[in-house]
PyMOL Python script that loads the backbone (N, CA, C, O; Angstrom):
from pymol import cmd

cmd.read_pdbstr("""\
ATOM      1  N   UNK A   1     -15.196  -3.726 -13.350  1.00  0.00           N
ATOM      2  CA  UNK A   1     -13.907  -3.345 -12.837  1.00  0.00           C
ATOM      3  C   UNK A   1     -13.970  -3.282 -11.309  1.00  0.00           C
ATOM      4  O   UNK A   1     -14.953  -2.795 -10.750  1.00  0.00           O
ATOM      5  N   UNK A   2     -12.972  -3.750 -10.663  1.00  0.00           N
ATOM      6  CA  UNK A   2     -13.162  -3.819  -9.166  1.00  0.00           C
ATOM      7  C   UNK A   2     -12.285  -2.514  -8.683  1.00  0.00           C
ATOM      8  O   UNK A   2     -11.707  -1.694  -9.396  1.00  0.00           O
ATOM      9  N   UNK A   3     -12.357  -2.570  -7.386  1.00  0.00           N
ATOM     10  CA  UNK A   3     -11.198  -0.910  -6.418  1.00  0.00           C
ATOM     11  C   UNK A   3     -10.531  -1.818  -6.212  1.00  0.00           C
ATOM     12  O   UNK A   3     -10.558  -3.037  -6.048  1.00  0.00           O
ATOM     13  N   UNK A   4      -9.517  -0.477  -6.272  1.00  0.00           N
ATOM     14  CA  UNK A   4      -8.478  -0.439  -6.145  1.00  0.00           C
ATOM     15  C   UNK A   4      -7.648  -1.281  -4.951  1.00  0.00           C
ATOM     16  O   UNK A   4      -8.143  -1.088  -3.841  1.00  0.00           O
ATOM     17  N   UNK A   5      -6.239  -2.363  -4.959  1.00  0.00           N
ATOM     18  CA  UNK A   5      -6.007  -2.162  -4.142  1.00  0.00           C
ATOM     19  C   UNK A   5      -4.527  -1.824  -3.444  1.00  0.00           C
ATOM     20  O   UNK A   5      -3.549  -1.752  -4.189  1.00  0.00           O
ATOM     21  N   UNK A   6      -4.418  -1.681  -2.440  1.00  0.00           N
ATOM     22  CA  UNK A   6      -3.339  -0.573  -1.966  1.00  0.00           C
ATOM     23  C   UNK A   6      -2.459  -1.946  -1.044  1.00  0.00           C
ATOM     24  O   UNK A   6      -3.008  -2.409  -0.044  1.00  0.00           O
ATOM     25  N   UNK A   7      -1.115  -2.483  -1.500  1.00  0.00           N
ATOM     26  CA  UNK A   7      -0.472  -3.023  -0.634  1.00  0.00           C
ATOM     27  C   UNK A   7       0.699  -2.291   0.291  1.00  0.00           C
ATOM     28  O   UNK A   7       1.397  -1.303   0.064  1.00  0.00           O
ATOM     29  N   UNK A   8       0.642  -2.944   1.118  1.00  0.00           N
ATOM     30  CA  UNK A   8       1.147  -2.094   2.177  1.00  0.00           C
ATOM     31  C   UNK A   8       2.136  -3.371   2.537  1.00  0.00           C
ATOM     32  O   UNK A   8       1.792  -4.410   3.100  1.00  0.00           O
ATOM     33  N   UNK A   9       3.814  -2.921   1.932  1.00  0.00           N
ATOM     34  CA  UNK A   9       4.553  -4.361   2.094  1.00  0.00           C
ATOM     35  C   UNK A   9       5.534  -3.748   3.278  1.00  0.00           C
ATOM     36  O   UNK A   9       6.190  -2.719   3.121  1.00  0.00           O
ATOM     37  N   UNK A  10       5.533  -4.639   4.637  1.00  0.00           N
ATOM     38  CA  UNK A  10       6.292  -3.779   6.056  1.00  0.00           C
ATOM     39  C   UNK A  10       6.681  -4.578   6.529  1.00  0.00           C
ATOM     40  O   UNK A  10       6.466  -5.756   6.244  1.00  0.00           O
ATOM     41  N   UNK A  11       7.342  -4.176   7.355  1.00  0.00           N
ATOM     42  CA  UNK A  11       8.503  -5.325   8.297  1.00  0.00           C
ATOM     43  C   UNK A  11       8.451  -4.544   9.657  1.00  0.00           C
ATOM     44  O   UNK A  11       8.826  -3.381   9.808  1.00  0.00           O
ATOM     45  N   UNK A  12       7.842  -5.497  10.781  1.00  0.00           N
ATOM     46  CA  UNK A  12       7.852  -5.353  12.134  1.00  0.00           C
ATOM     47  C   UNK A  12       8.846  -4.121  12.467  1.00  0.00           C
ATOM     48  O   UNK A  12       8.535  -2.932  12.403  1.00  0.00           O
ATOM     49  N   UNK A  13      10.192  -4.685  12.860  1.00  0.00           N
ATOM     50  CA  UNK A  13      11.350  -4.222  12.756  1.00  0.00           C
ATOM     51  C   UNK A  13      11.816  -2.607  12.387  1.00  0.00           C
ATOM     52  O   UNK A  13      12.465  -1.850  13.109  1.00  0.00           O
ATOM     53  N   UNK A  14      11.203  -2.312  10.871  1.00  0.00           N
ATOM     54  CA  UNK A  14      11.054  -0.958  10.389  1.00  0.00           C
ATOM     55  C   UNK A  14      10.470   0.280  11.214  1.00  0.00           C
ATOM     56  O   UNK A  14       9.353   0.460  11.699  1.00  0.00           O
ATOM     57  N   UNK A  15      11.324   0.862  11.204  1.00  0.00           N
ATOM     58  CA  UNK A  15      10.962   2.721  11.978  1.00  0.00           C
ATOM     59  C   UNK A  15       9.722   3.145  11.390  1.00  0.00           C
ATOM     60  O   UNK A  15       8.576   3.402  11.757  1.00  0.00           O
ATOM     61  N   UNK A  16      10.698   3.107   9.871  1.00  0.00           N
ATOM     62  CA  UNK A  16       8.852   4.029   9.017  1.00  0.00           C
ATOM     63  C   UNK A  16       8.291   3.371   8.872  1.00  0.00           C
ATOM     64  O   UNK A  16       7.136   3.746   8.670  1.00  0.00           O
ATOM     65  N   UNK A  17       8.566   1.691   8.832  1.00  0.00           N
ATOM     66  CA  UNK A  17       7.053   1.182   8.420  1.00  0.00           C
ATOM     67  C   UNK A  17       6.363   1.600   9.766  1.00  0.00           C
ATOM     68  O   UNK A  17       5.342   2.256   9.556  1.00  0.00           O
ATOM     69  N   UNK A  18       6.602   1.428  10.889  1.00  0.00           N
ATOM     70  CA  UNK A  18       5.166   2.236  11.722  1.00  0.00           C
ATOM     71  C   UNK A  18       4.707   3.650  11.829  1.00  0.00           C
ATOM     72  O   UNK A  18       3.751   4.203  12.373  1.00  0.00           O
ATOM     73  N   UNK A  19       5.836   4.079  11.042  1.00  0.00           N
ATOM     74  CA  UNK A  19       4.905   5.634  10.514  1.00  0.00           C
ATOM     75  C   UNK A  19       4.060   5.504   9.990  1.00  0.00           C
ATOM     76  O   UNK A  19       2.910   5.658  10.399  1.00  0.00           O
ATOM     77  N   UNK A  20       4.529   5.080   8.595  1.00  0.00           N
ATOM     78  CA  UNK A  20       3.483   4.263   7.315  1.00  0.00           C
ATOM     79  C   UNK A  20       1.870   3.706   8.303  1.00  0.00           C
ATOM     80  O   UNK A  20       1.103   4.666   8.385  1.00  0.00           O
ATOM     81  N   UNK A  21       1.536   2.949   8.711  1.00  0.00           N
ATOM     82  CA  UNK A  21       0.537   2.326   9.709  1.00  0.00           C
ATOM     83  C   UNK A  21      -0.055   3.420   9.908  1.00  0.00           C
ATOM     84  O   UNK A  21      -1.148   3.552   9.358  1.00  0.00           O
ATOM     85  N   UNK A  22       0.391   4.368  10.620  1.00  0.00           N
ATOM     86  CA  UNK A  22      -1.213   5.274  10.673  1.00  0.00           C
ATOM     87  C   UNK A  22      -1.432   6.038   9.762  1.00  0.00           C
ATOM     88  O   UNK A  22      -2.587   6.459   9.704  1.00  0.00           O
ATOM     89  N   UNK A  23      -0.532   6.476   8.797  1.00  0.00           N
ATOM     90  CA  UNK A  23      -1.048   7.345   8.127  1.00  0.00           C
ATOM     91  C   UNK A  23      -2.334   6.212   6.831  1.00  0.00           C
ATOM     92  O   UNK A  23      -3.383   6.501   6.254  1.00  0.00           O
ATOM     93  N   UNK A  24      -1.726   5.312   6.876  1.00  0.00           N
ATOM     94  CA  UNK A  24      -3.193   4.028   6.068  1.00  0.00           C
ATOM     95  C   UNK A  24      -4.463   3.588   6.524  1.00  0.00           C
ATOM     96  O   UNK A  24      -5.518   3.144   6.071  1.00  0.00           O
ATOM     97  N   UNK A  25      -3.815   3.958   7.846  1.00  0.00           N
ATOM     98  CA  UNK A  25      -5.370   3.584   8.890  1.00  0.00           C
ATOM     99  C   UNK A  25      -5.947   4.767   8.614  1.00  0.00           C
ATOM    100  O   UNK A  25      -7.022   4.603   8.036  1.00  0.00           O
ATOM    101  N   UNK A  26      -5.647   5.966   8.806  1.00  0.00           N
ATOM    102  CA  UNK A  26      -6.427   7.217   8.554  1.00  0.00           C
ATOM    103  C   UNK A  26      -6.742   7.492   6.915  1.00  0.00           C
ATOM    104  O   UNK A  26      -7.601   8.311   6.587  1.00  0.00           O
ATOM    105  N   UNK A  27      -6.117   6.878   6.118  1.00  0.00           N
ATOM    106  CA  UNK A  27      -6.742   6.671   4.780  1.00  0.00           C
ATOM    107  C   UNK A  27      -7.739   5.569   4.492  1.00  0.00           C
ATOM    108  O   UNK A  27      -8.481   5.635   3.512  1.00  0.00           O
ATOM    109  N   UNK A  28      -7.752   4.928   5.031  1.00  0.00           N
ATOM    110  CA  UNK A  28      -9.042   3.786   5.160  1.00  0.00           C
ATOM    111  C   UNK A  28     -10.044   4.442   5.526  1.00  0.00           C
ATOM    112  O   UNK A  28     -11.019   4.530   4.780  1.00  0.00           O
ATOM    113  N   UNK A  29     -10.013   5.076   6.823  1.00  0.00           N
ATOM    114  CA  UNK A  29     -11.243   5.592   7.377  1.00  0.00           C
ATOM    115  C   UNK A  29     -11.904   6.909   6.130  1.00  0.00           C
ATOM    116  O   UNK A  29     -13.108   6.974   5.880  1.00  0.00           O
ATOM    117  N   UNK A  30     -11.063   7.678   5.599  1.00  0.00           N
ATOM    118  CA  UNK A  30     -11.594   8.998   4.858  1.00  0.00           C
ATOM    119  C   UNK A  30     -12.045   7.872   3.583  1.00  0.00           C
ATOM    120  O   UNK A  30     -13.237   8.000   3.304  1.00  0.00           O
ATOM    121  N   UNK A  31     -11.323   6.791   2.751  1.00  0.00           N
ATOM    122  CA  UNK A  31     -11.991   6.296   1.375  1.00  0.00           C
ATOM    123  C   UNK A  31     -12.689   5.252   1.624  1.00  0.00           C
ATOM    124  O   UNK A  31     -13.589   4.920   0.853  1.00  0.00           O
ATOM    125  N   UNK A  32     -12.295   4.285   3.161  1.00  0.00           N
ATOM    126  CA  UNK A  32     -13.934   3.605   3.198  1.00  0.00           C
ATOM    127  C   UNK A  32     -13.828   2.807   2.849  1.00  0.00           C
ATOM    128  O   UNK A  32     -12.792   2.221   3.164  1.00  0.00           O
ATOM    129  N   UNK A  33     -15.111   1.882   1.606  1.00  0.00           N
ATOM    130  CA  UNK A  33     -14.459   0.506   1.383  1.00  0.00           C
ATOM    131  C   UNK A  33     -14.341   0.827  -0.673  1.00  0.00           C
ATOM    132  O   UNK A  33     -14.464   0.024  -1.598  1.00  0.00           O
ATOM    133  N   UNK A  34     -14.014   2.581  -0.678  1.00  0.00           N
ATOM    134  CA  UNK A  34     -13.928   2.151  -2.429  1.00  0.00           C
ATOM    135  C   UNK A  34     -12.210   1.449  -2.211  1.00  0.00           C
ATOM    136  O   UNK A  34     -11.821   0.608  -3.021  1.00  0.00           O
ATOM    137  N   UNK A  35     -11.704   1.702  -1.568  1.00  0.00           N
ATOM    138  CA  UNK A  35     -10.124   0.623  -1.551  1.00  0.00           C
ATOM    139  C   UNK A  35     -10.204  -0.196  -0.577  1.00  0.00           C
ATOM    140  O   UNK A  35     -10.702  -0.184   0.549  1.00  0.00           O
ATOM    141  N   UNK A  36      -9.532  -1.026  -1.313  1.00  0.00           N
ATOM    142  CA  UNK A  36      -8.734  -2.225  -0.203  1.00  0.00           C
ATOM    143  C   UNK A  36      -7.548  -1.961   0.052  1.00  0.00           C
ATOM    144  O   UNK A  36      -6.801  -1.772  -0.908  1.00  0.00           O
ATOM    145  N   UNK A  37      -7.074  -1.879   1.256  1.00  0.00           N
ATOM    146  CA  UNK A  37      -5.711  -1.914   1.994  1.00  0.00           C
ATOM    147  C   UNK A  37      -4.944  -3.145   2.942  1.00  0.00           C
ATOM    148  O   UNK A  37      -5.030  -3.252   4.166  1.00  0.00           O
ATOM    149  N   UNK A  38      -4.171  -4.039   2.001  1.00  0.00           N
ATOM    150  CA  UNK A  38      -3.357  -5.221   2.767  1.00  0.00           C
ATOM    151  C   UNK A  38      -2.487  -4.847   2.915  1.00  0.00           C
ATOM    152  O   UNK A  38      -1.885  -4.055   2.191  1.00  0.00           O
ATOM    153  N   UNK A  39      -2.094  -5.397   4.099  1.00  0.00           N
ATOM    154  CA  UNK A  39      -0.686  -4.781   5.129  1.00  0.00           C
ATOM    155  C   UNK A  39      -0.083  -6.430   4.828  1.00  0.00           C
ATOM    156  O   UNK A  39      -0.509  -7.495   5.273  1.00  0.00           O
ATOM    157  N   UNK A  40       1.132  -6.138   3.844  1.00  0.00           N
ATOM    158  CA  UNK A  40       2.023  -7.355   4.185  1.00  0.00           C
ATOM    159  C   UNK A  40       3.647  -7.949   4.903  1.00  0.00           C
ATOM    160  O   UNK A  40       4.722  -7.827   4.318  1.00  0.00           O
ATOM    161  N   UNK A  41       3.521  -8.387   5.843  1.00  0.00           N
ATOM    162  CA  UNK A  41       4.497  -8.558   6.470  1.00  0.00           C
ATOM    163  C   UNK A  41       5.470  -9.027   5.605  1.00  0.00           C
ATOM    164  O   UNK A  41       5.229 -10.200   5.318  1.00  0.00           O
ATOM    165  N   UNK A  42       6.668  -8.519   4.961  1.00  0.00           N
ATOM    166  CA  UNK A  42       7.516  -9.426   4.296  1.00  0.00           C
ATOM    167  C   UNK A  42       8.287 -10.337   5.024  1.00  0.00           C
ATOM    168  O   UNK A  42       8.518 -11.287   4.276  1.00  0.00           O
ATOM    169  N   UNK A  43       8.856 -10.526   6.246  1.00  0.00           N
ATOM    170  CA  UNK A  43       9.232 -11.451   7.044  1.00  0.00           C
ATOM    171  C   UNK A  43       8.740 -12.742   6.761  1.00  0.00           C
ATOM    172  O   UNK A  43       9.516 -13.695   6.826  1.00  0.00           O
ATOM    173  N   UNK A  44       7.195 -12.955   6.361  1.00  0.00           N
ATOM    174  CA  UNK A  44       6.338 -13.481   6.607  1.00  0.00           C
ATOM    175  C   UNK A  44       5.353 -14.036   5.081  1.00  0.00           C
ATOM    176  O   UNK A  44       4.234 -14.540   4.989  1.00  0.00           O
ATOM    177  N   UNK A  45       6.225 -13.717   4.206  1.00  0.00           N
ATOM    178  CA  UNK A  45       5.620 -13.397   3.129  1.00  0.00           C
ATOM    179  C   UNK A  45       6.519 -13.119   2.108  1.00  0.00           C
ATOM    180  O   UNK A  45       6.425 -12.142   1.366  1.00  0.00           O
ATOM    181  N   UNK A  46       7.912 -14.476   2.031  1.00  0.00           N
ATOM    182  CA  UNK A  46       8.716 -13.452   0.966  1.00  0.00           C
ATOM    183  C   UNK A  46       8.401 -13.777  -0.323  1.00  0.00           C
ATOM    184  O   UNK A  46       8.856 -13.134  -1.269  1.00  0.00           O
ATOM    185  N   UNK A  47       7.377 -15.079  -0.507  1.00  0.00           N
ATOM    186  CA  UNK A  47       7.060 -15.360  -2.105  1.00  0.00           C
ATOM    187  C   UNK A  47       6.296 -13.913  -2.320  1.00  0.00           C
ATOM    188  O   UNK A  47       6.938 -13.147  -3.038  1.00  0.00           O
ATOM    189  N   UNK A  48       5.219 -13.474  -1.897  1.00  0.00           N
ATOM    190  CA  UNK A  48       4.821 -12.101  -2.228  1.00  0.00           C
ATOM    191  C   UNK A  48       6.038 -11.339  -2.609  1.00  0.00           C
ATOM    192  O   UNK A  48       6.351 -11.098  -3.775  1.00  0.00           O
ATOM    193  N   UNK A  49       6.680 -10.989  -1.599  1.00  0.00           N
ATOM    194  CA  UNK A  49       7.248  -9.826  -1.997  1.00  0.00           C
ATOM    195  C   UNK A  49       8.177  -9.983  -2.752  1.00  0.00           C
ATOM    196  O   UNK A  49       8.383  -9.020  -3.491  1.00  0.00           O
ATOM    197  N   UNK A  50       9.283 -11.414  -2.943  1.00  0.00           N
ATOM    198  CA  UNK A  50       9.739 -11.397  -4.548  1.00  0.00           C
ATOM    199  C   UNK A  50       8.809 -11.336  -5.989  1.00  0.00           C
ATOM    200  O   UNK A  50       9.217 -11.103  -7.127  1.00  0.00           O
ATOM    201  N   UNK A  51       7.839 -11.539  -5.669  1.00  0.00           N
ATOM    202  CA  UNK A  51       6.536 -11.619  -7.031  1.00  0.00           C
ATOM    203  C   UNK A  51       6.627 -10.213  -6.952  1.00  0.00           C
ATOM    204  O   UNK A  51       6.952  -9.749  -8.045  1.00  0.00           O
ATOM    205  N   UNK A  52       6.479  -9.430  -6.153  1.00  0.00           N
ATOM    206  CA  UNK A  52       6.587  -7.957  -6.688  1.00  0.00           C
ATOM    207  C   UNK A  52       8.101  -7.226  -6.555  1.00  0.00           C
ATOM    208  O   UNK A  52       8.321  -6.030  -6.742  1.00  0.00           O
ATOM    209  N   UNK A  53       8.794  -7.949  -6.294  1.00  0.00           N
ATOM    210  CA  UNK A  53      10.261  -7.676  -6.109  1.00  0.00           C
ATOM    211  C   UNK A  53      10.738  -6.417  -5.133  1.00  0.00           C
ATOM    212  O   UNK A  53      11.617  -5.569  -5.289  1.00  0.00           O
ATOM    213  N   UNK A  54       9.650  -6.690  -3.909  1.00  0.00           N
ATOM    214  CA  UNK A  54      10.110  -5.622  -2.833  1.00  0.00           C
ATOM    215  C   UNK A  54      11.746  -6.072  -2.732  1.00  0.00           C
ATOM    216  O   UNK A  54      12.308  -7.153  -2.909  1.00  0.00           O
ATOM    217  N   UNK A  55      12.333  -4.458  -2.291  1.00  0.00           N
ATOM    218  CA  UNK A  55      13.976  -4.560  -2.143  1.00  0.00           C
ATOM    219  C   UNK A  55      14.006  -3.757  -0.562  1.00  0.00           C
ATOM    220  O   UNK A  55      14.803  -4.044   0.331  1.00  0.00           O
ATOM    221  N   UNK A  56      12.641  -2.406  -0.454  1.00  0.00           N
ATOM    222  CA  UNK A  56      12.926  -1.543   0.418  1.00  0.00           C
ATOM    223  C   UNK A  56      11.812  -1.616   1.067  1.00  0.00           C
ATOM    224  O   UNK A  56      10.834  -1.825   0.350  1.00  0.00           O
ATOM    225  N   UNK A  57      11.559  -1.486   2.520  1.00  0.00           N
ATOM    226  CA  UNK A  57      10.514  -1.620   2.999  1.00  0.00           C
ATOM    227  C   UNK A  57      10.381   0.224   4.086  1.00  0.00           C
ATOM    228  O   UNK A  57      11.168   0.994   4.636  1.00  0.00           O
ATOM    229  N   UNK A  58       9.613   0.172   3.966  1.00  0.00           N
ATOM    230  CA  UNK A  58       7.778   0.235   3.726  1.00  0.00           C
ATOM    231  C   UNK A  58       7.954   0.216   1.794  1.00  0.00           C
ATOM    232  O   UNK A  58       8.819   0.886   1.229  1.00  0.00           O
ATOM    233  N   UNK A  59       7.134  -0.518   1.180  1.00  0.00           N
ATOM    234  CA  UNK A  59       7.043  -0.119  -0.314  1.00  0.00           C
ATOM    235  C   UNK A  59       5.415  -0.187  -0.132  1.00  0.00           C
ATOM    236  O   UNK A  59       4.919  -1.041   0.604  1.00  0.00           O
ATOM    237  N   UNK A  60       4.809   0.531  -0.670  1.00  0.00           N
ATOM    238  CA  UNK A  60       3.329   0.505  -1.407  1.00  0.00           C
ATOM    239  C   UNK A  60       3.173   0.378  -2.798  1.00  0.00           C
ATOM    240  O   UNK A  60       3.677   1.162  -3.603  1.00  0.00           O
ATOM    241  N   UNK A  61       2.388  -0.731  -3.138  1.00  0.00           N
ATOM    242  CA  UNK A  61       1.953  -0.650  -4.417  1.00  0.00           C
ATOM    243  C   UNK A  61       0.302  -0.659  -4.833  1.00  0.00           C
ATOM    244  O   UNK A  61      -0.531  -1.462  -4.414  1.00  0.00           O
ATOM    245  N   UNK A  62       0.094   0.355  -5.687  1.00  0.00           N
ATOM    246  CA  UNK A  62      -1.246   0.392  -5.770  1.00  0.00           C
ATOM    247  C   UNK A  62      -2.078  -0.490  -7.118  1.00  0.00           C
ATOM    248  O   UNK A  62      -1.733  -0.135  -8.245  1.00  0.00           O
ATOM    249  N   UNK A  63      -2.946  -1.400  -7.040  1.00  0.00           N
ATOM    250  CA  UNK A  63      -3.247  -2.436  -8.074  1.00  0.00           C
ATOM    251  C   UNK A  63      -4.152  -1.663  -8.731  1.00  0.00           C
ATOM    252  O   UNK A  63      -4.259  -0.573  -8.169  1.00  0.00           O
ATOM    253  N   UNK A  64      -4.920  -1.785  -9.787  1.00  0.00           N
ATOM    254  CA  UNK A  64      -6.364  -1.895 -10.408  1.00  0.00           C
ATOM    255  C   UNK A  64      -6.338  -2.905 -11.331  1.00  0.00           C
ATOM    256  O   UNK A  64      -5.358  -3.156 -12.033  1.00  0.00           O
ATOM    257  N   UNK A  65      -7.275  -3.434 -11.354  1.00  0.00           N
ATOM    258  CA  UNK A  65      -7.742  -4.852 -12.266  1.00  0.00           C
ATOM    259  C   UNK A  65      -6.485  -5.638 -11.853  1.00  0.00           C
ATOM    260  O   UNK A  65      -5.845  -5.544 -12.900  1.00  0.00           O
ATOM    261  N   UNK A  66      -5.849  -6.223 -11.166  1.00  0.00           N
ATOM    262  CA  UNK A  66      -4.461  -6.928 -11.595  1.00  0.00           C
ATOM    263  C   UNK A  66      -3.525  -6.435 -11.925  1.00  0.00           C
ATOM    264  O   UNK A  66      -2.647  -7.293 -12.021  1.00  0.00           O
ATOM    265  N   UNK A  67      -2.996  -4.984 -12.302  1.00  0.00           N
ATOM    266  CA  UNK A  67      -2.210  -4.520 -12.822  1.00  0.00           C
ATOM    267  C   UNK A  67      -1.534  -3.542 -12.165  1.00  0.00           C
ATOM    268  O   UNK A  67      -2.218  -2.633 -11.695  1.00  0.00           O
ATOM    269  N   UNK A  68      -0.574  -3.514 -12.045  1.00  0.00           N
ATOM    270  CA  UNK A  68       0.565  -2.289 -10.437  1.00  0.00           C
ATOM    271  C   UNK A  68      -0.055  -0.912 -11.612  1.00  0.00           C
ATOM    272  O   UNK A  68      -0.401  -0.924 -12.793  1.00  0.00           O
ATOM    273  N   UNK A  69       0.053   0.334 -10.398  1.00  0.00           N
ATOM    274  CA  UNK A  69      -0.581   1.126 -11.049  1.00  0.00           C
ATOM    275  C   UNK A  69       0.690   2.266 -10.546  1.00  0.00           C
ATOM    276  O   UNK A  69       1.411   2.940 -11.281  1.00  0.00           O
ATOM    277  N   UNK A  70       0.672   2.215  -9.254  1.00  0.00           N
ATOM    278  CA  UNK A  70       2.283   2.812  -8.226  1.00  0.00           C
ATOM    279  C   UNK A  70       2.747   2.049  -7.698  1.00  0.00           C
ATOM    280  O   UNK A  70       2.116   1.149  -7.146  1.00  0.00           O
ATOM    281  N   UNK A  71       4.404   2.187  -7.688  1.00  0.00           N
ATOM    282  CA  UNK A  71       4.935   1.444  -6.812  1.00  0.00           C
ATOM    283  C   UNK A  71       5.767   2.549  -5.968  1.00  0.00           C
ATOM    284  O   UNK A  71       6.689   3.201  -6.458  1.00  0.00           O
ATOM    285  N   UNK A  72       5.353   2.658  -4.746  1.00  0.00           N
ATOM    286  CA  UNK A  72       6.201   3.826  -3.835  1.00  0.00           C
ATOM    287  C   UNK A  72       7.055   3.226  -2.644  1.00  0.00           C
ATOM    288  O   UNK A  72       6.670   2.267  -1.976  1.00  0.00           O
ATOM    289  N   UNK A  73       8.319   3.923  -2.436  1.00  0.00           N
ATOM    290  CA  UNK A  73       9.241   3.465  -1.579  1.00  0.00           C
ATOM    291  C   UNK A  73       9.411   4.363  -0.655  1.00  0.00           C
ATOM    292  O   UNK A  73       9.677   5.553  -0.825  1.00  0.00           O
ATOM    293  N   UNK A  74       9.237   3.713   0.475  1.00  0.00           N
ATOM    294  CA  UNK A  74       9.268   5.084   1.856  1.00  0.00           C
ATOM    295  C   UNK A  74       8.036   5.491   1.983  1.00  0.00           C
ATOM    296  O   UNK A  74       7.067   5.334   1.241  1.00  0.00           O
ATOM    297  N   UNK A  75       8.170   6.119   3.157  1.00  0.00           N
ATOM    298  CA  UNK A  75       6.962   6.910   4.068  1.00  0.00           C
ATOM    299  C   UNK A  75       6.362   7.464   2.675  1.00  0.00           C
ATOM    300  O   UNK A  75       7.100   7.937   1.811  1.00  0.00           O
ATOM    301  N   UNK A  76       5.189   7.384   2.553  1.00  0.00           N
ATOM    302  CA  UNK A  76       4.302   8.167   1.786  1.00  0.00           C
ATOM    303  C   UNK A  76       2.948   8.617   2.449  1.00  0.00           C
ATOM    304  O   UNK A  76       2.177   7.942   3.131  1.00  0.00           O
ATOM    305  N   UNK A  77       2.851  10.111   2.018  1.00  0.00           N
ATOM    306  CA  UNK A  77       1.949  10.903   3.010  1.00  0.00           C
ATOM    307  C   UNK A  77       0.416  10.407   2.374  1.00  0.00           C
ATOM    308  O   UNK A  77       0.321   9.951   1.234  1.00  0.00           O
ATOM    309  N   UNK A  78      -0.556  10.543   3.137  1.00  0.00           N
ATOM    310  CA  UNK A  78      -1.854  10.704   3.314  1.00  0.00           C
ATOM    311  C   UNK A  78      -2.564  11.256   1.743  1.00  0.00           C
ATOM    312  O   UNK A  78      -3.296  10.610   0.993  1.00  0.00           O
ATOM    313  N   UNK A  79      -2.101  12.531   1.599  1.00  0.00           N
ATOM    314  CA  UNK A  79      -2.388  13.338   0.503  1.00  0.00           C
ATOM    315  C   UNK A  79      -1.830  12.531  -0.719  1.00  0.00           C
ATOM    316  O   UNK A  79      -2.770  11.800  -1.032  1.00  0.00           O
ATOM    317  N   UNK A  80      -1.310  12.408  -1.142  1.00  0.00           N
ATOM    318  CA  UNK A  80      -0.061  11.846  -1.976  1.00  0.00           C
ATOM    319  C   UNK A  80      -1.120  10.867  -2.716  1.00  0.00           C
ATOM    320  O   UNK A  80      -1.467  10.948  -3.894  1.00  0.00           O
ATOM    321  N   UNK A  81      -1.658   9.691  -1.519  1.00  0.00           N
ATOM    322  CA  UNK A  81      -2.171   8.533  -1.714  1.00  0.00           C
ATOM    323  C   UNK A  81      -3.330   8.907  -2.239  1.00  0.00           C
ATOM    324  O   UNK A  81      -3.770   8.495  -3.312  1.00  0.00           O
ATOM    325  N   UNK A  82      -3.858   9.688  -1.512  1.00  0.00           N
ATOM    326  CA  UNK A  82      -5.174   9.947  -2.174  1.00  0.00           C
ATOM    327  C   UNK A  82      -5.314  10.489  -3.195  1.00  0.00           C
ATOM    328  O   UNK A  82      -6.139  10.033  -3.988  1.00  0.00           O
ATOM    329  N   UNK A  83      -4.522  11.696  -3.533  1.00  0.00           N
ATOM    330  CA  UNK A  83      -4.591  11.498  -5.186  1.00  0.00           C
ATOM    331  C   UNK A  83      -4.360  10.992  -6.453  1.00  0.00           C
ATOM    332  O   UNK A  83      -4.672  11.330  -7.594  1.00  0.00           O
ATOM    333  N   UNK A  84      -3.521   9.796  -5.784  1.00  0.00           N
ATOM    334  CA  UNK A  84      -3.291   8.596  -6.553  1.00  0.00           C
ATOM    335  C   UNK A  84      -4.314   7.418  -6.588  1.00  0.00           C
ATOM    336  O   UNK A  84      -4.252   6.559  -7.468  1.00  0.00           O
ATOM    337  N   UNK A  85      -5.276   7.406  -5.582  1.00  0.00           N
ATOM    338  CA  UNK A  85      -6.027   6.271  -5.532  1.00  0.00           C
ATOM    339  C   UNK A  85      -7.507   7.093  -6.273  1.00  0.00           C
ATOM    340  O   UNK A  85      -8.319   6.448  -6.937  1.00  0.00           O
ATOM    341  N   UNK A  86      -7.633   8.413  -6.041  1.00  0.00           N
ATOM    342  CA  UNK A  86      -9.132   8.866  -6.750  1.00  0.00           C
ATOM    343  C   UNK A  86      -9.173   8.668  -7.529  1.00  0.00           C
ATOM    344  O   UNK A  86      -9.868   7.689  -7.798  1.00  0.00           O
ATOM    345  N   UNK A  87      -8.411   9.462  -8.764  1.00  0.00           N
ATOM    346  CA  UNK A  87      -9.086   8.307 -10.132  1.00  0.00           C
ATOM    347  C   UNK A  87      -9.138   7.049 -10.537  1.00  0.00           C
ATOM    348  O   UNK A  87      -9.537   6.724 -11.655  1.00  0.00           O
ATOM    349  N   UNK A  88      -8.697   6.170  -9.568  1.00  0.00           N
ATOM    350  CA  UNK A  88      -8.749   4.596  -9.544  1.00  0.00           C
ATOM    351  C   UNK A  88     -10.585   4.010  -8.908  1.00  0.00           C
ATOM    352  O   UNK A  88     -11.211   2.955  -9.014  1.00  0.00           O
ATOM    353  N   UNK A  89     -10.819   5.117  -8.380  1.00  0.00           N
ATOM    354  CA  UNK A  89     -12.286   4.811  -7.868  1.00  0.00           C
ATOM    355  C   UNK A  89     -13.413   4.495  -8.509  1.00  0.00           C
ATOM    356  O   UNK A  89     -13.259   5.186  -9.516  1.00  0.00           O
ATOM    357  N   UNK A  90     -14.569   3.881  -8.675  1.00  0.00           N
ATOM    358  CA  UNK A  90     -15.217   4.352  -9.680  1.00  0.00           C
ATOM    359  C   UNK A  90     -16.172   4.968  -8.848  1.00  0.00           C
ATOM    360  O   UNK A  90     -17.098   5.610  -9.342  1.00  0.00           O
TER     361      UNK A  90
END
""", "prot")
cmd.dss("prot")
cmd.show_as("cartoon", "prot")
cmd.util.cbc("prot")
cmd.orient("prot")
């Protein structure tokens, strides 16, 4: 089974998506490399984000094996994430 990973679907443009941005950078640094975190530009990227059918941006979705595990809309805090991504760890 592989980690988890954490998409991060944002648009330049967006207020919160640059909220969103640090609070992921500072979750990278505390979990390290048990997750992966891709930052996707939807501008830039809309076959992605119709495959997951982003509507609202900042959206996060969290994978394991291939499979959406969360899908969150809006600023989502630090804490939040992390207790959504620990038991995804092995």
């Amino acid at each position: 089974m592989g980690k988890p990973v954490l998409f991060d679907f944002y648009a330049d443009w967006c207020g919160p998506c640059r909220r969103q941005g640090p609070i992921l950078e500072d979750l990278k640094k505390k979990m390290g490399d048990r997750v992966d975190v891709r930052k996707i530009d939807v501008d830039e990227n809309m076959d992605l984000a119709n495959k997951y059918g982003i509507r609202v941006v900042p959206t996060l979705i969290i994978e394991k094996d291939g499979r959406v595990v969360h899908t969150l809309e809006g600023v989502t805090g630090a804490e939040s994430l992390e207790q959504m991504l620990l038991p995804l760890v092995e």
